[in-house]
C-alpha positions as CSV (number, residue, x, y, z in Angstrom):
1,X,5.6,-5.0,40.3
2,X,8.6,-3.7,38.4
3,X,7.5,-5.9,35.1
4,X,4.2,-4.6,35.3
5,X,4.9,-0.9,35.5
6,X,7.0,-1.6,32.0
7,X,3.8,-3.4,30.5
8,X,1.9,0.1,31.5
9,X,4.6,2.2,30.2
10,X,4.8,0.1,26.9
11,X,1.1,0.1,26.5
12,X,1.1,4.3,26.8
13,X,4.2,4.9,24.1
14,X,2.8,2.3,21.9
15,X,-0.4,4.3,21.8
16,X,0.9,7.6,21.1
17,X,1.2,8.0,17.4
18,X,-2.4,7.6,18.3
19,X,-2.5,10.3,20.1
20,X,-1.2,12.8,17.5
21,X,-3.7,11.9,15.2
22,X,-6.7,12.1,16.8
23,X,-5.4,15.8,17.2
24,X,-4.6,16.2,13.0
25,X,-1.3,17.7,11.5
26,X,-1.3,21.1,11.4
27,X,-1.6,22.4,7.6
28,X,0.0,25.8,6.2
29,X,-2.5,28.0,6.0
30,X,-2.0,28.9,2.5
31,X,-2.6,25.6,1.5
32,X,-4.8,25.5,-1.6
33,X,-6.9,22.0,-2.5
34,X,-8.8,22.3,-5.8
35,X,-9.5,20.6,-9.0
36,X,-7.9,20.8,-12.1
37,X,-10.4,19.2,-14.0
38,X,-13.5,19.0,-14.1
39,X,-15.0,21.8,-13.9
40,X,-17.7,22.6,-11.8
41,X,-21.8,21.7,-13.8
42,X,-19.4,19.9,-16.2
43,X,-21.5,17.1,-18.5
44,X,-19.4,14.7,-19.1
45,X,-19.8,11.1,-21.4
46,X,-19.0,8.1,-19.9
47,X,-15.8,8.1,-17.6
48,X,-13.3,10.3,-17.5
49,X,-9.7,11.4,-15.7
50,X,-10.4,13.3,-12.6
51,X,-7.2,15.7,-12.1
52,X,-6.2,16.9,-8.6
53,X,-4.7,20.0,-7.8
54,X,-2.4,21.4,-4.5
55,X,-0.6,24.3,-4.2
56,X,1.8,25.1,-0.8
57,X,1.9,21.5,0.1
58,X,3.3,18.3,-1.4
59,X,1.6,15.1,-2.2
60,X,3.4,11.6,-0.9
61,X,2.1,8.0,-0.6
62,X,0.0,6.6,2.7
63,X,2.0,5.8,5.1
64,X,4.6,8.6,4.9
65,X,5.2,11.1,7.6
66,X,6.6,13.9,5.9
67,X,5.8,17.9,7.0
68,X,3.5,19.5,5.2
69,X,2.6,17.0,2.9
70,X,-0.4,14.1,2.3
71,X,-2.2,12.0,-0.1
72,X,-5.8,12.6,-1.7
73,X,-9.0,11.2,-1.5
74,X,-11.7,11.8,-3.5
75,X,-15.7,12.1,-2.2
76,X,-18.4,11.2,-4.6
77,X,-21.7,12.3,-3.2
78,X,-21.1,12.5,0.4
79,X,-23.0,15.2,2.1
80,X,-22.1,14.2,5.6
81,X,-19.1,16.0,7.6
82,X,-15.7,14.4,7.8
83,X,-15.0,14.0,11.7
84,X,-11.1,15.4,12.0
85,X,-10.8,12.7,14.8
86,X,-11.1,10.0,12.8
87,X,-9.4,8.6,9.7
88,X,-11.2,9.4,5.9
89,X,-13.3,6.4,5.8
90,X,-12.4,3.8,2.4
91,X,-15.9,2.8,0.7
92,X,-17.0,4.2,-2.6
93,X,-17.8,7.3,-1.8
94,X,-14.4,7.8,0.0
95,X,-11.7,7.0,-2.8
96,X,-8.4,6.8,-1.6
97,X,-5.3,7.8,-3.9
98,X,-2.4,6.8,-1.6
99,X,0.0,5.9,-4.2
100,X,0.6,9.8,-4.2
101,X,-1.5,9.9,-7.3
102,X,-2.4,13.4,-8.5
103,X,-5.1,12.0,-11.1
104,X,-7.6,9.0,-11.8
105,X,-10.3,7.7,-14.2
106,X,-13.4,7.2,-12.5
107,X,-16.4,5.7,-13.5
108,X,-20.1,7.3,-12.5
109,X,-23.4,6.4,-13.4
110,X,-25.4,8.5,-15.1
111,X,-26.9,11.1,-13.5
112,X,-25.7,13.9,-11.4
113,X,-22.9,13.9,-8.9
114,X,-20.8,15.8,-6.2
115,X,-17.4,16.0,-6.1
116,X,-14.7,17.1,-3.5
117,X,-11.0,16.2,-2.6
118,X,-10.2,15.9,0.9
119,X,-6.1,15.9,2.0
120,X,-5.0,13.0,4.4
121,X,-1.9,12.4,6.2
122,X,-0.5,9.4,6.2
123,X,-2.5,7.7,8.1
124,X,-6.1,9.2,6.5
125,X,-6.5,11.5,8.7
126,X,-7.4,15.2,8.0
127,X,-5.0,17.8,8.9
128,X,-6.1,20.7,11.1
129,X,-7.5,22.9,10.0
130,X,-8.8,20.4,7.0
131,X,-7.8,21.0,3.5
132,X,-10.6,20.9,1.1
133,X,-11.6,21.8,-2.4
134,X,-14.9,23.2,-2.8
135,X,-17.4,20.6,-3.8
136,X,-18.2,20.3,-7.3
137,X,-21.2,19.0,-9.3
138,X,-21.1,17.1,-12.3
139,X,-24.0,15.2,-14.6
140,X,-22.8,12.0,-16.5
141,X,-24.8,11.1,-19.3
């Protein structure tokens, strides 16, 4: 009896880190997600660096756990709503920068294209309320 009331108790800590982010990390609310380039109806050639930008927050690698601070993902021509109770999907329209990067080349094909960063904890999950750039548009020829 007393072993299995310590399986049950095990079972409930274990799952709740869990727990805390299904409900998302709270975000300043001055937190500012944008990018630095490019700019919105740009027409670009070919590939180019994408730059990101966040002001009132810092930006740290996947995995950390540090206040007020998260890693970017970028969203190519996704129109569908991110659900806050579940991690940013990784497929390629959800690109995941979680080596704290704050910039990478990325390759489009021609045509046009939507853009928008997203800011994840550290385990890809959006804060509360989300941080979000506006969504851009850009045509590569």
């Amino acid at each position: 009896m007393r072993i299995t009331g310590l399986i049950v108790l095990s079972a409930m800590l274990s799952m709740a880190p869990l727990a805390v982010h299904a409900q998302g990390k709270p975000a300043p609310k001055d937190a500012v997600l944008y990018f630095v380039w490019p700019q919105d109806k740009a027409v670009i050639k070919g590939a180019f660096w994408c730059r990101f930008g966040l002001r009132n927050m810092g930006v740290t690698h996947a995995g950390d756990n540090f206040q007020n601070s998260g890693h970017h993902h970028l969203l190519v021509d996704v129109n569908d709503p991110l659900d806050p109770k579940e991690p940013i999907p990784q497929d390629k329209s959800h690109l995941h920068f979680g080596a704290g990067q704050t910039e990478a080349r990325i390759e489009l094909p021609p045509g046009k294209h939507t853009l928008q960063l997203v800011l994840g904890d550290g385990a890809h999950y959006p804060f509360s309320p989300p941080i979000v750039s506006n969504k851009i548009t850009v045509t590569i020829k």
